[in-house]
C-alpha positions in Angstrom: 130.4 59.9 89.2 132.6 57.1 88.2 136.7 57.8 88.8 139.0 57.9 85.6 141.2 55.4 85.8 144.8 57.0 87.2 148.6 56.3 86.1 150.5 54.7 89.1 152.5 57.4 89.4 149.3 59.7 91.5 149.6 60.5 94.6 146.7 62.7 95.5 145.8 62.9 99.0 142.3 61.8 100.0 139.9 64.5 101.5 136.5 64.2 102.9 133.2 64.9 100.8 132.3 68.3 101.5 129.0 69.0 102.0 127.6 70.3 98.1 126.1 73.3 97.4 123.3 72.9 94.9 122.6 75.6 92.2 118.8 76.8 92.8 119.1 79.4 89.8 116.6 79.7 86.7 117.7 78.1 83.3 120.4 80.7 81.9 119.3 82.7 78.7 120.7 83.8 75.5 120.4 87.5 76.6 122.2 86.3 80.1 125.4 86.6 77.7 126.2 89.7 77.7 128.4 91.0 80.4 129.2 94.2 79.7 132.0 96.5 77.7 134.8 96.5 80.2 136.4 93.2 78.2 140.2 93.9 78.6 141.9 91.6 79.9 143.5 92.7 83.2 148.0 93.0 83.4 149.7 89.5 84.4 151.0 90.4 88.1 152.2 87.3 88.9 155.9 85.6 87.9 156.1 82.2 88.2 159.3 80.2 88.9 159.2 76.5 87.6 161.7 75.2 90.3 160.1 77.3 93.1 156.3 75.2 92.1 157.9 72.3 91.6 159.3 72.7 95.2 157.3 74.4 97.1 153.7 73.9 95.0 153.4 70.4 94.4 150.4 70.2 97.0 148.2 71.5 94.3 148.1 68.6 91.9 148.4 66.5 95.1 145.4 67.6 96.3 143.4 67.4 93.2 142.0 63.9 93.4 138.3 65.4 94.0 138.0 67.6 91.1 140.3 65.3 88.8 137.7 62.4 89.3 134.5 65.1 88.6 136.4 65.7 85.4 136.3 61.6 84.5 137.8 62.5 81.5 137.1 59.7 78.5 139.5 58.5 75.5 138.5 60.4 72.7 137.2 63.4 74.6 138.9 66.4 74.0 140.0 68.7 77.0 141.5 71.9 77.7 143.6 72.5 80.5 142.8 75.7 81.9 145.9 77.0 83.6 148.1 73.9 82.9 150.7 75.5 84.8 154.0 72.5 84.5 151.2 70.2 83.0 151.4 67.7 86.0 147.7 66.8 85.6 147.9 67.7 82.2 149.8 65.1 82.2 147.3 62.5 84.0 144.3 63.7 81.3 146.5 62.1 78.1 147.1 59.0 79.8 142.7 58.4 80.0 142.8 58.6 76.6 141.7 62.0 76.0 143.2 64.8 73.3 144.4 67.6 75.5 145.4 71.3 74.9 146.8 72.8 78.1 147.0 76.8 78.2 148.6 78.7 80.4 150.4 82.7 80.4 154.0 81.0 82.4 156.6 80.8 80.2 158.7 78.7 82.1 156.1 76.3 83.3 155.3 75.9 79.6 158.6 74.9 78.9 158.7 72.3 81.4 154.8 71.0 80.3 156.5 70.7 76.6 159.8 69.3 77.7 157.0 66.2 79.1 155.6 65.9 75.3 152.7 68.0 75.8 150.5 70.0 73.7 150.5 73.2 75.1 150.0 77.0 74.0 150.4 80.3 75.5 147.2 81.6 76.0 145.4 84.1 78.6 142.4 82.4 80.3 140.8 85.8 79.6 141.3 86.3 75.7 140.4 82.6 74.9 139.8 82.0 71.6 138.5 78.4 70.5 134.7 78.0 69.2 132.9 74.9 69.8 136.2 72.7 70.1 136.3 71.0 73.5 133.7 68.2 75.3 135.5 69.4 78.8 137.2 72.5 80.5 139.0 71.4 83.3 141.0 73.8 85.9 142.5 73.1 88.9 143.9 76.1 91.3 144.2 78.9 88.2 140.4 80.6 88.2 141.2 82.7 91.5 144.4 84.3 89.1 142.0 85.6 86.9 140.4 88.5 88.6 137.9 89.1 85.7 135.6 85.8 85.7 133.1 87.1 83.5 135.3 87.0 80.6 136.5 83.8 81.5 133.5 82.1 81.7 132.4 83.7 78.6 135.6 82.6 76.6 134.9 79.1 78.3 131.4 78.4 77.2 132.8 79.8 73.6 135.5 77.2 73.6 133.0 74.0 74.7 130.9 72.1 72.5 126.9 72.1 73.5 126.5 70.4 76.3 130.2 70.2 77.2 131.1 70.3 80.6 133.1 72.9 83.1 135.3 71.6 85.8 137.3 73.4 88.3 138.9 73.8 91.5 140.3 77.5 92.8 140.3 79.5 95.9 137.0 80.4 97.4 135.6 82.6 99.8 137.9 82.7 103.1 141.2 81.5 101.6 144.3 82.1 102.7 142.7 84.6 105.0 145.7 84.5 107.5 148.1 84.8 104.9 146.4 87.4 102.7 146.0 89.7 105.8 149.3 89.3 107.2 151.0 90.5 103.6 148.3 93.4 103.8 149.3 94.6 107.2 153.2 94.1 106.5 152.4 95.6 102.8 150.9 98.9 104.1 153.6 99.6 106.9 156.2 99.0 103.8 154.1 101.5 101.4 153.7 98.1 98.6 151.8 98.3 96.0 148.2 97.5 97.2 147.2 96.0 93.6 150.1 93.2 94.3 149.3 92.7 98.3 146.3 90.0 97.6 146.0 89.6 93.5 143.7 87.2 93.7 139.8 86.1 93.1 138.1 84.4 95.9 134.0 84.6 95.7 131.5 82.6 97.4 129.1 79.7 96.2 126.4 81.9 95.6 128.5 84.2 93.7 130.0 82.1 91.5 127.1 79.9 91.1 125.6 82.9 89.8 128.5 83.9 87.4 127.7 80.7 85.8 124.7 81.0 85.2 124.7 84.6 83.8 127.4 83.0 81.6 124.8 80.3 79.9 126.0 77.3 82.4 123.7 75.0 84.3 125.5 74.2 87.7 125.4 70.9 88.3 127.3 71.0 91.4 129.2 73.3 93.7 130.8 73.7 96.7 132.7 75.4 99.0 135.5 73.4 100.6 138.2 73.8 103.3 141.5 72.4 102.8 143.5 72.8 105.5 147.2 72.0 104.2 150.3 71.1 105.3 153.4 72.6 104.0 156.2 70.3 103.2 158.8 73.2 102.6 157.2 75.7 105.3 155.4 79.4 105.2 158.5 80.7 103.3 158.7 78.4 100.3 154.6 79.5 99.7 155.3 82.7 100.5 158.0 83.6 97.7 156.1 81.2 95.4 152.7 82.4 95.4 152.9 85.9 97.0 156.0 86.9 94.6 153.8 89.4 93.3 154.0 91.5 96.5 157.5 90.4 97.4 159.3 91.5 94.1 158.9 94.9 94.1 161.4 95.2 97.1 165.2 94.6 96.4 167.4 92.4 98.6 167.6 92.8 101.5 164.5 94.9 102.2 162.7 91.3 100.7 163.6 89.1 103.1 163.3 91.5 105.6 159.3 92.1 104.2 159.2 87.8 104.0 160.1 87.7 107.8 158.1 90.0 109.1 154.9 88.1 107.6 156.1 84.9 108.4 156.2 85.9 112.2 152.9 87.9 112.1 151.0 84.2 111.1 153.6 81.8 113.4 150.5 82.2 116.1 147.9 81.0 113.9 149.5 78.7 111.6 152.7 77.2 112.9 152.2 74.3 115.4 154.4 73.6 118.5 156.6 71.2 116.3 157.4 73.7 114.0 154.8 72.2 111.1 153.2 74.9 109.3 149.6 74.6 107.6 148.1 77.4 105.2 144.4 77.8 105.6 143.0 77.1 101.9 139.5 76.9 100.9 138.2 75.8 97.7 134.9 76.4 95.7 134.8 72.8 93.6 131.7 72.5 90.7 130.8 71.0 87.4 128.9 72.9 85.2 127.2 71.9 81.9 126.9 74.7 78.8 123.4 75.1 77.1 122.8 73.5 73.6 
Protein backbone atom coordinates (compact mmCIF):
# COMPACT_ATOMS: atom_id res chain seq x y z
CA UNK A 1 0.00 0.00 0.00
CA UNK A 2 1.41 3.21 -1.21
CA UNK A 3 2.50 5.86 1.84
CA UNK A 4 0.54 9.25 1.97
CA UNK A 5 2.68 11.79 1.50
CA UNK A 6 3.70 13.32 5.17
CA UNK A 7 4.13 17.17 6.42
CA UNK A 8 7.93 17.64 7.44
CA UNK A 9 7.08 18.20 10.65
CA UNK A 10 6.55 13.84 11.34
CA UNK A 11 8.54 12.22 13.30
CA UNK A 12 7.26 8.70 13.57
CA UNK A 13 9.62 6.10 14.62
CA UNK A 14 10.14 3.21 12.14
CA UNK A 15 9.20 -0.38 13.34
CA UNK A 16 9.59 -3.60 11.78
CA UNK A 17 6.79 -5.39 9.61
CA UNK A 18 5.14 -7.71 11.87
CA UNK A 19 4.28 -10.79 10.77
CA UNK A 20 0.19 -10.33 9.43
CA UNK A 21 -2.54 -12.20 10.50
CA UNK A 22 -4.88 -13.01 7.67
CA UNK A 23 -8.74 -13.12 8.23
CA UNK A 24 -9.84 -16.80 7.26
CA UNK A 25 -13.65 -15.98 8.22
CA UNK A 26 -16.82 -16.40 5.83
CA UNK A 27 -18.29 -13.32 3.98
CA UNK A 28 -20.24 -11.38 6.87
CA UNK A 29 -24.14 -11.29 6.48
CA UNK A 30 -26.91 -8.94 6.88
CA UNK A 31 -28.32 -11.03 9.89
CA UNK A 32 -24.44 -10.98 11.37
CA UNK A 33 -25.62 -7.27 12.47
CA UNK A 34 -27.32 -7.73 15.11
CA UNK A 35 -25.45 -7.84 18.43
CA UNK A 36 -27.69 -7.93 20.97
CA UNK A 37 -29.87 -5.47 23.44
CA UNK A 38 -27.25 -4.52 25.95
CA UNK A 39 -26.47 -1.11 23.66
CA UNK A 40 -25.68 1.41 26.52
CA UNK A 41 -22.88 2.87 26.28
CA UNK A 42 -20.59 2.16 29.20
CA UNK A 43 -19.54 5.49 32.05
CA UNK A 44 -16.32 7.48 30.77
CA UNK A 45 -13.65 6.33 33.60
CA UNK A 46 -10.89 7.91 32.31
CA UNK A 47 -9.81 11.89 32.75
CA UNK A 48 -7.51 13.12 30.40
CA UNK A 49 -5.05 15.99 31.09
CA UNK A 50 -3.87 17.82 27.76
CA UNK A 51 -0.44 18.93 29.26
CA UNK A 52 0.10 15.49 30.94
CA UNK A 53 -0.34 13.75 26.91
CA UNK A 54 1.36 16.23 25.52
CA UNK A 55 4.26 15.29 27.92
CA UNK A 56 4.26 12.20 28.79
CA UNK A 57 2.06 10.63 25.62
CA UNK A 58 3.48 11.84 22.62
CA UNK A 59 4.91 8.23 21.75
CA UNK A 60 1.48 7.48 20.50
CA UNK A 61 1.31 9.57 17.39
CA UNK A 62 5.12 8.97 17.17
CA UNK A 63 4.67 5.62 16.76
CA UNK A 64 1.91 5.65 14.36
CA UNK A 65 3.77 5.63 10.98
CA UNK A 66 2.45 1.91 10.27
CA UNK A 67 -1.16 2.37 10.60
CA UNK A 68 -0.96 6.12 9.36
CA UNK A 69 0.45 4.77 5.99
CA UNK A 70 -2.46 1.77 5.91
CA UNK A 71 -4.80 4.60 6.17
CA UNK A 72 -3.14 6.40 2.80
CA UNK A 73 -5.68 8.84 3.14
CA UNK A 74 -6.49 10.80 -0.45
CA UNK A 75 -7.51 14.60 -1.15
CA UNK A 76 -11.09 14.56 -1.31
CA UNK A 77 -11.65 11.61 0.85
CA UNK A 78 -13.50 12.18 3.83
CA UNK A 79 -12.22 10.67 7.27
CA UNK A 80 -13.19 10.42 10.72
CA UNK A 81 -10.79 10.45 13.37
CA UNK A 82 -11.86 8.04 15.77
CA UNK A 83 -10.55 9.15 19.16
CA UNK A 84 -8.74 12.34 17.90
CA UNK A 85 -7.50 12.87 21.25
CA UNK A 86 -5.23 16.64 20.75
CA UNK A 87 -5.67 16.01 16.92
CA UNK A 88 -1.86 15.45 16.35
CA UNK A 89 -2.59 13.11 13.44
CA UNK A 90 -5.69 14.66 12.92
CA UNK A 91 -3.67 17.07 12.04
CA UNK A 92 -1.41 15.00 9.46
CA UNK A 93 -4.92 13.62 7.66
CA UNK A 94 -5.91 17.53 6.46
CA UNK A 95 -2.64 18.19 5.22
CA UNK A 96 -3.17 14.82 2.31
CA UNK A 97 -5.96 16.58 1.27
CA UNK A 98 -8.64 14.86 2.92
CA UNK A 99 -12.00 16.44 4.79
CA UNK A 100 -11.68 15.28 8.36
CA UNK A 101 -14.04 15.22 11.38
CA UNK A 102 -12.05 14.12 14.52
CA UNK A 103 -14.29 12.91 17.60
CA UNK A 104 -13.30 12.38 20.76
CA UNK A 105 -15.19 12.43 24.66
CA UNK A 106 -11.80 14.80 26.27
CA UNK A 107 -12.70 18.08 26.73
CA UNK A 108 -9.53 19.53 27.05
CA UNK A 109 -7.92 17.63 24.27
CA UNK A 110 -10.73 19.04 22.15
CA UNK A 111 -9.80 22.32 23.02
CA UNK A 112 -6.34 22.03 22.04
CA UNK A 113 -7.38 19.98 18.54
CA UNK A 114 -9.63 23.25 17.80
CA UNK A 115 -7.21 25.79 19.10
CA UNK A 116 -5.04 23.93 15.75
CA UNK A 117 -8.06 24.85 13.34
CA UNK A 118 -9.65 21.57 13.42
CA UNK A 119 -12.95 20.29 12.87
CA UNK A 120 -13.80 18.41 15.76
CA UNK A 121 -17.02 17.27 17.83
CA UNK A 122 -17.62 15.75 21.08
CA UNK A 123 -18.81 12.51 20.44
CA UNK A 124 -18.66 8.87 22.25
CA UNK A 125 -17.08 6.26 19.89
CA UNK A 126 -20.01 4.18 21.29
CA UNK A 127 -23.14 6.39 20.46
CA UNK A 128 -21.85 7.38 16.89
CA UNK A 129 -24.22 8.77 14.82
CA UNK A 130 -23.27 9.48 11.09
CA UNK A 131 -24.97 7.29 8.15
CA UNK A 132 -23.16 6.62 5.09
CA UNK A 133 -20.78 9.83 5.41
CA UNK A 134 -17.12 8.82 5.56
CA UNK A 135 -14.79 6.77 2.70
CA UNK A 136 -12.31 6.01 5.91
CA UNK A 137 -12.42 5.44 9.77
CA UNK A 138 -9.11 5.84 11.07
CA UNK A 139 -8.08 5.26 14.88
CA UNK A 140 -4.99 5.14 16.39
CA UNK A 141 -4.53 3.96 20.30
CA UNK A 142 -8.49 4.85 21.33
CA UNK A 143 -10.39 1.28 20.52
CA UNK A 144 -8.93 -0.49 23.72
CA UNK A 145 -10.88 2.66 25.79
CA UNK A 146 -13.91 1.45 24.54
CA UNK A 147 -14.66 -1.63 26.42
CA UNK A 148 -17.89 -2.38 24.31
CA UNK A 149 -16.55 -3.06 20.65
CA UNK A 150 -19.64 -4.37 19.32
CA UNK A 151 -21.27 -1.15 19.44
CA UNK A 152 -18.44 0.48 18.11
CA UNK A 153 -17.97 -1.39 15.22
CA UNK A 154 -21.59 -1.26 14.59
CA UNK A 155 -21.71 2.71 14.88
CA UNK A 156 -18.48 2.48 12.56
CA UNK A 157 -19.85 0.49 9.58
CA UNK A 158 -23.04 2.94 10.07
CA UNK A 159 -20.88 6.01 9.70
CA UNK A 160 -18.82 4.56 6.30
CA UNK A 161 -19.87 4.70 2.93
CA UNK A 162 -20.07 1.02 1.07
CA UNK A 163 -17.02 -0.18 0.65
CA UNK A 164 -15.35 2.41 2.95
CA UNK A 165 -12.56 1.28 4.77
CA UNK A 166 -11.66 0.71 8.78
CA UNK A 167 -8.21 1.60 10.05
CA UNK A 168 -6.84 1.30 13.44
CA UNK A 169 -4.25 0.72 15.84
CA UNK A 170 -5.00 -0.12 19.82
CA UNK A 171 -3.82 -2.33 22.45
CA UNK A 172 -4.01 -6.04 21.82
CA UNK A 173 -3.80 -9.12 23.60
CA UNK A 174 -0.74 -8.97 26.27
CA UNK A 175 -0.35 -5.21 26.65
CA UNK A 176 0.84 -3.56 29.25
CA UNK A 177 0.83 -6.82 31.02
CA UNK A 178 3.52 -5.65 33.64
CA UNK A 179 1.89 -2.57 34.21
CA UNK A 180 -1.71 -3.67 34.30
CA UNK A 181 -0.73 -6.43 36.97
CA UNK A 182 1.45 -4.34 39.04
CA UNK A 183 -1.71 -1.59 39.52
CA UNK A 184 -3.91 -4.80 40.15
CA UNK A 185 -1.75 -6.13 42.94
CA UNK A 186 -1.05 -2.57 44.45
CA UNK A 187 -4.94 -1.81 43.75
CA UNK A 188 -6.22 -4.84 45.86
CA UNK A 189 -3.85 -4.36 48.91
CA UNK A 190 -5.23 -0.51 48.75
CA UNK A 191 -9.05 -1.77 48.54
CA UNK A 192 -9.38 0.44 44.75
CA UNK A 193 -11.99 0.24 42.84
CA UNK A 194 -11.41 -2.90 40.68
CA UNK A 195 -13.56 -1.39 37.64
CA UNK A 196 -10.70 1.49 37.50
CA UNK A 197 -7.55 -1.00 38.17
CA UNK A 198 -7.17 -2.07 34.21
CA UNK A 199 -10.15 -0.07 32.21
CA UNK A 200 -9.21 -1.16 29.28
CA UNK A 201 -9.99 -3.57 26.02
CA UNK A 202 -7.22 -5.79 24.85
CA UNK A 203 -8.46 -8.97 22.69
CA UNK A 204 -6.58 -11.10 20.39
CA UNK A 205 -6.46 -11.35 16.47
CA UNK A 206 -8.83 -14.00 16.30
CA UNK A 207 -11.16 -12.11 18.51
CA UNK A 208 -11.21 -9.13 16.97
CA UNK A 209 -10.98 -10.54 13.57
CA UNK A 210 -14.14 -12.03 14.39
CA UNK A 211 -15.89 -8.90 15.87
CA UNK A 212 -15.40 -7.57 12.51
CA UNK A 213 -16.79 -9.80 10.80
CA UNK A 214 -19.94 -10.29 12.90
CA UNK A 215 -20.07 -6.50 12.39
CA UNK A 216 -20.45 -6.73 8.26
CA UNK A 217 -16.50 -6.02 7.78
CA UNK A 218 -14.24 -8.07 5.49
CA UNK A 219 -10.69 -8.05 7.16
CA UNK A 220 -8.28 -7.36 4.90
CA UNK A 221 -5.44 -7.38 7.24
CA UNK A 222 -4.64 -7.89 10.83
CA UNK A 223 -2.14 -8.21 13.18
CA UNK A 224 -0.85 -8.48 16.39
CA UNK A 225 2.24 -6.43 17.13
CA UNK A 226 4.69 -5.83 19.96
CA UNK A 227 5.93 -2.47 20.52
CA UNK A 228 8.27 -2.36 23.01
CA UNK A 229 8.65 1.49 24.06
CA UNK A 230 10.80 3.66 25.57
CA UNK A 231 9.61 6.26 27.88
CA UNK A 232 11.14 9.68 27.45
CA UNK A 233 9.59 11.02 30.84
CA UNK A 234 9.77 7.53 32.76
CA UNK A 235 7.12 4.84 34.43
CA UNK A 236 5.62 7.86 36.43
CA UNK A 237 4.70 10.34 33.70
CA UNK A 238 2.66 6.99 31.97
CA UNK A 239 1.48 6.06 35.06
CA UNK A 240 -0.50 9.30 36.10
CA UNK A 241 -1.35 9.75 32.44
CA UNK A 242 -2.90 6.68 31.40
CA UNK A 243 -3.66 4.90 34.71
CA UNK A 244 -5.35 8.17 36.33
CA UNK A 245 -8.39 6.24 36.40
CA UNK A 246 -6.98 4.08 39.27
CA UNK A 247 -4.85 6.71 40.76
CA UNK A 248 -7.57 9.49 41.31
CA UNK A 249 -9.67 7.98 43.65
CA UNK A 250 -6.96 8.37 46.36
CA UNK A 251 -6.26 11.89 47.81
CA UNK A 252 -2.71 13.23 48.24
CA UNK A 253 -0.65 11.81 49.80
CA UNK A 254 -2.07 8.26 49.85
CA UNK A 255 -1.55 8.85 45.65
CA UNK A 256 1.78 9.11 45.35
CA UNK A 257 2.27 6.77 47.89
CA UNK A 258 -0.10 4.11 45.57
CA UNK A 259 2.21 5.66 42.27
CA UNK A 260 5.42 4.41 44.20
CA UNK A 261 4.58 1.39 45.21
CA UNK A 262 3.77 0.28 41.49
CA UNK A 263 6.56 1.88 40.10
CA UNK A 264 8.86 -0.27 42.33
CA UNK A 265 6.84 -3.51 41.90
CA UNK A 266 7.79 -3.18 37.74
CA UNK A 267 11.61 -1.51 38.34
CA UNK A 268 12.75 -5.48 37.83
CA UNK A 269 11.06 -6.04 34.71
CA UNK A 270 11.02 -2.81 33.03
CA UNK A 271 13.67 -0.36 34.21
CA UNK A 272 17.25 -1.08 32.73
CA UNK A 273 20.57 -0.71 34.64
CA UNK A 274 20.80 2.99 33.24
CA UNK A 275 17.73 4.01 34.72
CA UNK A 276 15.70 3.86 31.02
CA UNK A 277 12.39 2.56 31.46
CA UNK A 278 10.31 0.72 28.56
CA UNK A 279 6.54 -0.24 28.85
CA UNK A 280 5.68 -3.49 27.19
CA UNK A 281 2.91 -2.43 24.50
CA UNK A 282 1.39 -4.69 22.04
CA UNK A 283 -0.78 -3.66 19.27
CA UNK A 284 -3.47 -5.49 17.14
CA UNK A 285 -3.06 -3.18 13.63
CA UNK A 286 -5.83 -4.10 10.53
CA UNK A 287 -7.74 -2.62 7.74
CA UNK A 288 -11.06 -3.64 7.18
CA UNK A 289 -13.35 -2.98 4.23
CA UNK A 290 -17.53 -2.57 4.94
CA UNK A 291 -19.94 -4.62 2.69
CA UNK A 292 -21.80 -2.80 -0.18
Amino acid sequence: MPRPKHTKTRSHQPVPSPRCWRAAWPEPSSASLQFGSNTAPPKPIQRWSASDYAKNGRFVQEMAGAVFAMLASKPGERILDLGCGDGVLTTEIKATGADVLGVDLSDELLAVARMKGLRVRKLDGHALDFVSEFDAVFSNMALHWMRKPKLVIAGVYRALKPRGRFVAEFGGHGNVAAIATAMRAVGVLRNGNPELVTPWFFPTVEEYGALLTEGGFTVKEIALVPRLTPLKTGIEGWLRTFGRSLFDQFAEPERTKFVGKVIELLRPSLCDSRGVWTADHVRVRFIAERGA
